[in-house]
C-alpha positions as CSV (number, residue, x, y, z in Angstrom):
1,X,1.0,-7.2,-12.9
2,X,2.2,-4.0,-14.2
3,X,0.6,-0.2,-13.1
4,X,-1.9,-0.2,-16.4
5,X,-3.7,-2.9,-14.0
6,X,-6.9,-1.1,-13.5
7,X,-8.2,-1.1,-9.8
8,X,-11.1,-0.6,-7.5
9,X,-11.3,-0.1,-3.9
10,X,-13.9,-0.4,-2.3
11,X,-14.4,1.7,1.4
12,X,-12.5,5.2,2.3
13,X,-12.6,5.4,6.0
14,X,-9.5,5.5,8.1
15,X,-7.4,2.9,6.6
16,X,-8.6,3.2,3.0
17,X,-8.5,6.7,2.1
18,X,-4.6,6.2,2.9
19,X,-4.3,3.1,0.6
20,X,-6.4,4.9,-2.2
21,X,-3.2,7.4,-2.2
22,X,-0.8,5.1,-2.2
23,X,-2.1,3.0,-4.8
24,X,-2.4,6.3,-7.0
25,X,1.1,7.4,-6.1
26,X,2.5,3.8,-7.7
27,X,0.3,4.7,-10.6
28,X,-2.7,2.2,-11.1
29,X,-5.7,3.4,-12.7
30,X,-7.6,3.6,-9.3
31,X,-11.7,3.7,-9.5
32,X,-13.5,4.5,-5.6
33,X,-16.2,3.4,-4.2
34,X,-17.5,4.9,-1.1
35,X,-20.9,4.4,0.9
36,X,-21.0,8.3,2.1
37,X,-20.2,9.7,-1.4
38,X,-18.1,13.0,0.0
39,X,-15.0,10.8,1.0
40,X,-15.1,9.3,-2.9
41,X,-15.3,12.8,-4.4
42,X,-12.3,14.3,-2.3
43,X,-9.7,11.5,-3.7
44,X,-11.3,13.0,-7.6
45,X,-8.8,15.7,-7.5
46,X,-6.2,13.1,-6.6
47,X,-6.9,11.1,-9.9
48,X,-8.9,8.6,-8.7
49,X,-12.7,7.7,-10.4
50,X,-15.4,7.7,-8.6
51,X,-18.3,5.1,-8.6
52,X,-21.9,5.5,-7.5
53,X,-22.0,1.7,-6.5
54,X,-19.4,-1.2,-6.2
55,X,-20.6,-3.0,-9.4
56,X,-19.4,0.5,-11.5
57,X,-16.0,0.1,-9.3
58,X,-15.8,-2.9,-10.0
59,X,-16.4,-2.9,-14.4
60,X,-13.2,-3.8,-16.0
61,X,-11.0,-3.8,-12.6
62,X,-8.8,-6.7,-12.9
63,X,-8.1,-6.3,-9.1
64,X,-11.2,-4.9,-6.5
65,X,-9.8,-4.3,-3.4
66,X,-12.2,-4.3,-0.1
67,X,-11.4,-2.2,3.4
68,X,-14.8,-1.9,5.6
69,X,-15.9,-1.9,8.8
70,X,-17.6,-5.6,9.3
71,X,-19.4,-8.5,7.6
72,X,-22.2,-6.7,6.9
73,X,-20.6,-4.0,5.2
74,X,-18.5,-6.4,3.1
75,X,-21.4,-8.7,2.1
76,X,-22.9,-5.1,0.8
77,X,-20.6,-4.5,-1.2
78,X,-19.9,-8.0,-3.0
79,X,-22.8,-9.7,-3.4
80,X,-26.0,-7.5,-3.2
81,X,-27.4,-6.6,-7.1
82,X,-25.2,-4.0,-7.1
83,X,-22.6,-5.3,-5.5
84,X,-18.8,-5.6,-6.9
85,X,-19.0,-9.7,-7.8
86,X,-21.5,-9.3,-10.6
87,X,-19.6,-6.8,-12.5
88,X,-16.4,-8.2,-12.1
89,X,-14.6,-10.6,-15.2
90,X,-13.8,-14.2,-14.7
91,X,-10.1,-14.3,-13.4
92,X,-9.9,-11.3,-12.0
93,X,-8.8,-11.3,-8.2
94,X,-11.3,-9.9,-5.4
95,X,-8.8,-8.5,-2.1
96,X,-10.6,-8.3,0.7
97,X,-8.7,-6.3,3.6
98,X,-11.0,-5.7,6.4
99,X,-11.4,-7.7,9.6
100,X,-13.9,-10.1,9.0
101,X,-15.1,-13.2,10.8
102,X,-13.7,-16.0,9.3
103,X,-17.5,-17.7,8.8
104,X,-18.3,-14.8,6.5
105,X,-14.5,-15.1,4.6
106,X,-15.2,-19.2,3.8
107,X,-18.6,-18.1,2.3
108,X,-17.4,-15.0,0.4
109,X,-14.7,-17.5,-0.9
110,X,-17.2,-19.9,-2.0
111,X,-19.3,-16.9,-4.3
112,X,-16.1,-15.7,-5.6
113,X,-15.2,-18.9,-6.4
114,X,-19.0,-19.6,-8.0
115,X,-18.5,-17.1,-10.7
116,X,-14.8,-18.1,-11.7
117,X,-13.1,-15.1,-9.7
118,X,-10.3,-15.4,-7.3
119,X,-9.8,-14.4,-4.3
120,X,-6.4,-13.5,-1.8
121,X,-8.0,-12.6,1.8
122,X,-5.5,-9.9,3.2
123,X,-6.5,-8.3,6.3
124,X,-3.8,-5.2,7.8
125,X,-2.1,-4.7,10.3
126,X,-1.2,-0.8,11.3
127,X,-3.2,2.0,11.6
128,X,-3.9,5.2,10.3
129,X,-0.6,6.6,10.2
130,X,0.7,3.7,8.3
131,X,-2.0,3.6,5.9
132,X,-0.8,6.6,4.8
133,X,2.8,6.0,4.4
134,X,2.6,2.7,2.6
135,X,3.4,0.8,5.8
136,X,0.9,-1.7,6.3
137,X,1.3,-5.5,7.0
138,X,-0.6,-7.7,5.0
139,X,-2.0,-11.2,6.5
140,X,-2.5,-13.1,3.9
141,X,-4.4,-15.9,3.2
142,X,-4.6,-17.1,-0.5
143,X,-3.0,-19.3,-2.9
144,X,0.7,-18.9,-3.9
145,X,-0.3,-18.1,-7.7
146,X,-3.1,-15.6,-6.8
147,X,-0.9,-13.9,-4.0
148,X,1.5,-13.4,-7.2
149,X,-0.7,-11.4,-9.2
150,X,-1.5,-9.2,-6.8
151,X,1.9,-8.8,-5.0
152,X,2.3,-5.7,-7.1
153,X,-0.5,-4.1,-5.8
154,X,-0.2,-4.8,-2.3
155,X,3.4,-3.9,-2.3
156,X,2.5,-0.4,-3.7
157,X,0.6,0.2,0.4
158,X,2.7,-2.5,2.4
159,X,5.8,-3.1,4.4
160,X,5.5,-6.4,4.7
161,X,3.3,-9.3,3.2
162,X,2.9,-12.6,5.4
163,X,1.5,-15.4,3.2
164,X,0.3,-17.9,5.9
165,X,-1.6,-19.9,3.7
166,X,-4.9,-20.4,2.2
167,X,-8.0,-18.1,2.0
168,X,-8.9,-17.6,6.0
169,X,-5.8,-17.9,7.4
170,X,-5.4,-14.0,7.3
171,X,-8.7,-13.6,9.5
172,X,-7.5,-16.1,11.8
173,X,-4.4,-14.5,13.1
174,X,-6.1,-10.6,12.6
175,X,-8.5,-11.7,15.2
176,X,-5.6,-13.4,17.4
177,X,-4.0,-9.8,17.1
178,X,-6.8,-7.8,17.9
179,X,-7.7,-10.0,20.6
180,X,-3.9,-9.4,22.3
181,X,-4.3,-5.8,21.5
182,X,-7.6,-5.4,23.2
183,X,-6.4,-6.9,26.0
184,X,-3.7,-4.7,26.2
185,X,-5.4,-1.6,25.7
186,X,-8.0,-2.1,28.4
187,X,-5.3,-3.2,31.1
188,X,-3.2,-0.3,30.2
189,X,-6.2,2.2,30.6
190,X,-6.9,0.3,34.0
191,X,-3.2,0.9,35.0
192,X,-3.1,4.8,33.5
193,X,-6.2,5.6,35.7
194,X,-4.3,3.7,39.0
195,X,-1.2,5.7,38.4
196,X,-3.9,9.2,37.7
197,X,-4.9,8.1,41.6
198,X,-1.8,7.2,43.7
199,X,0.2,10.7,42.9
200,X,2.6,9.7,41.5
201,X,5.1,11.1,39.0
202,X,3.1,10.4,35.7
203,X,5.0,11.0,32.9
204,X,8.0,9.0,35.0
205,X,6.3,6.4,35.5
206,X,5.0,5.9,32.1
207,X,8.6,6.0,30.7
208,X,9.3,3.5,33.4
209,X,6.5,1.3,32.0
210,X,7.8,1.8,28.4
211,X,11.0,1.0,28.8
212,X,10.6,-1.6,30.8
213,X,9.4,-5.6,30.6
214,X,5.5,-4.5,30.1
215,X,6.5,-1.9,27.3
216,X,5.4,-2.6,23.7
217,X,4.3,-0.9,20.8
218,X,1.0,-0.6,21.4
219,X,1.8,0.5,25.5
220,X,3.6,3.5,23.8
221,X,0.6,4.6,21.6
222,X,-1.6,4.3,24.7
223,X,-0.1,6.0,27.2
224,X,0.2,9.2,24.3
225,X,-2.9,9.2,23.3
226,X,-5.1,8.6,26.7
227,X,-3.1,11.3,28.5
228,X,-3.3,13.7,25.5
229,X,-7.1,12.5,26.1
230,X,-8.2,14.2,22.2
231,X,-9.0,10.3,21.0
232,X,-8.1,11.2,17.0
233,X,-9.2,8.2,15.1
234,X,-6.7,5.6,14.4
235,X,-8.5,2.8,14.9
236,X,-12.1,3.0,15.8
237,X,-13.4,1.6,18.9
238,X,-16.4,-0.1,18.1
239,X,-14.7,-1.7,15.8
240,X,-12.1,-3.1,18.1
241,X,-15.6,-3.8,20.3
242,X,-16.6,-6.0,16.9
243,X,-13.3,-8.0,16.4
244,X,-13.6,-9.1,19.8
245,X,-17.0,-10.5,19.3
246,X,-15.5,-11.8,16.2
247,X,-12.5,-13.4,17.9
248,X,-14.3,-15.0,20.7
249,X,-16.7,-16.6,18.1
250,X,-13.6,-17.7,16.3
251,X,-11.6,-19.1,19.2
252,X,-14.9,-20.9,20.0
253,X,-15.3,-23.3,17.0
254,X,-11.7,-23.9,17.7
255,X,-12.1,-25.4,21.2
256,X,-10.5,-22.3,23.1
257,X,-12.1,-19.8,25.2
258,X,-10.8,-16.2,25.1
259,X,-11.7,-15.9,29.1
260,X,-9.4,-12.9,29.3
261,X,-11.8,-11.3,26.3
262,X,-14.6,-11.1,28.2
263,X,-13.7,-8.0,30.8
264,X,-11.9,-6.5,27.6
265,X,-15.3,-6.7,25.6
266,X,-17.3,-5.3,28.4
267,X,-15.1,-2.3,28.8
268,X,-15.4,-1.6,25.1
269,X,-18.8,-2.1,25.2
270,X,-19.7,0.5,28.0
271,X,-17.6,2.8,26.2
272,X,-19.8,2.6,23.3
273,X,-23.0,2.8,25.6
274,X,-21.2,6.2,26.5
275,X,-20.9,7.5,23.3
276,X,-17.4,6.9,22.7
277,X,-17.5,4.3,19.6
278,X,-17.0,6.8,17.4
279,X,-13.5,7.9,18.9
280,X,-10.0,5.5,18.7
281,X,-10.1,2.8,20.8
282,X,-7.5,4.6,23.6
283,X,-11.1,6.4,24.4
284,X,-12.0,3.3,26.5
285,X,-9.8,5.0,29.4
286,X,-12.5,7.4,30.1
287,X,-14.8,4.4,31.2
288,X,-12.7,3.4,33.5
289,X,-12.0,6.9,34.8
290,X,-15.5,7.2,35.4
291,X,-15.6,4.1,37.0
292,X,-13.0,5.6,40.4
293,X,-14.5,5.6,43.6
């Protein structure tokens, strides 16, 4: 699949405007759709089309590419009049990115199939700041030949691709991932605030914690941005609040309850109740700030 193959993505938020860029930089014809029409217009100048609905995005796009915020958003854009499946061709390829229960994925699989598309599920791993530098790790779940025709595409915003086999595995192990980074984030916000309260050395005992056996990726972005305390999107927090939900529904049907979910969720949640979901995820610290005798 060379760069004449024409493209649509569908969704310009935080992860999307970056792969809309990226997939101009490598060259394919790139047509945008995007609910609040502003973010659409701004990639114009860029090169990029820009559709009034997903079925324009979608007309003659041999590959439509999907990155929203939930089911409901994704079911919007595929399969409402309007939506992207009724304009697409027979054979082309449907890529759905976001982080999506894996109930909605099997029946968006089955419509695709229904009208002779194809479809490689491909959630992402990363955040902003790889979205913008063509960094992102696809989780892919689709078969080998699909994955193939598409490969081109992905490559062209990815640093890795992960084939882990058919359509839903992707959404499986993206809602095992947000699930351990959830739970990370919420204990690490519980510890930042214990560490605010004892007087100690902060910033030492942060590298401390970095460095040593709790430190991780995710501990590093943490302990930046809540003691920066500005909360610049990355990843939104009430959509890590939704993945959970997703990802305890998931583990569910597979016999497992996500017990250490549950205090996770209702952090989240009370963040959101406190007008934080619009802010990354890191905000959840002020909750528990709150929250000190």
């Amino acid at each position: 699949m060379e760069t004449e193959t024409k493209v649509a993505l569908l969704g310009l938020g935080t992860m999307g405007r970056g792969m809309a860029l990226n997939l101009l930089k490598a060259g394919f014809p790139l047509t945008v759709y995007n609910r609040t029409r502003a973010k659409a217009e701004a990639l114009a100048a860029e090169g990029a089309r820009v559709a009034e609905n997903p079925a324009r995005a979608a007309e003659g796009a041999a590959v439509v590419i999907a990155m929203l915020a939930d089911d409901q958003a994704s079911r919007a854009a595929w399969l409402v009049p309007d939506g992207a499946l009724a304009a697409m061709q027979p054979g082309s390829i449907v890529v759905e990115c976001s982080t999506l229960s894996p109930d909605w994925v099997a029946e968006l699989n089955g419509a695709v199939k229904d009208r002779g598309l194809h479809m490689v599920e491909a959630p992402v791993t990363g955040s902003r700041a790889q979205a913008e530098a063509g960094q992102l790790k696809f989780l892919v779940g689709a078969d080998h030949e699909d994955l193939a025709r598409v490969a081109p595409v992905l490559r062209s915003m990815s640093g890795e691709i992960l084939h882990l086999g058919p359509v839903g595995s992707g959404a499986q192990l993206k809602l095992i991932n947000n699930f351990l980074c959830a739970v990370q984030v919420t204990s690490f916000a519980e510890a930042l605030a214990w560490i605010e309260q004892t007087g100690l050395k902060r910033d030492a005992a942060l590298e401390f914690l970095k460095k040593g056996a709790p430190g991780s990726g995710i501990l590093t972005a943490m302990a930046d941005r809540m003691t920066r305390r500005t909360y610049e999107v990355n990843f939104l927090l009430r959509l890590m609040a939704k993945d959970l939900r997703y990802a305890h529904a998931a583990a569910a049907q597979h016999g497992v309850n996500l017990s250490m979910a549950e205090p996770a969720q209702a952090l989240f949640d009370n963040a959101q109740k406190q007008g934080q979901g619009e802010r990354d995820m890191s905000a959840v610290v002020e909750v528990v700030r709150r929250n000190q005798r």
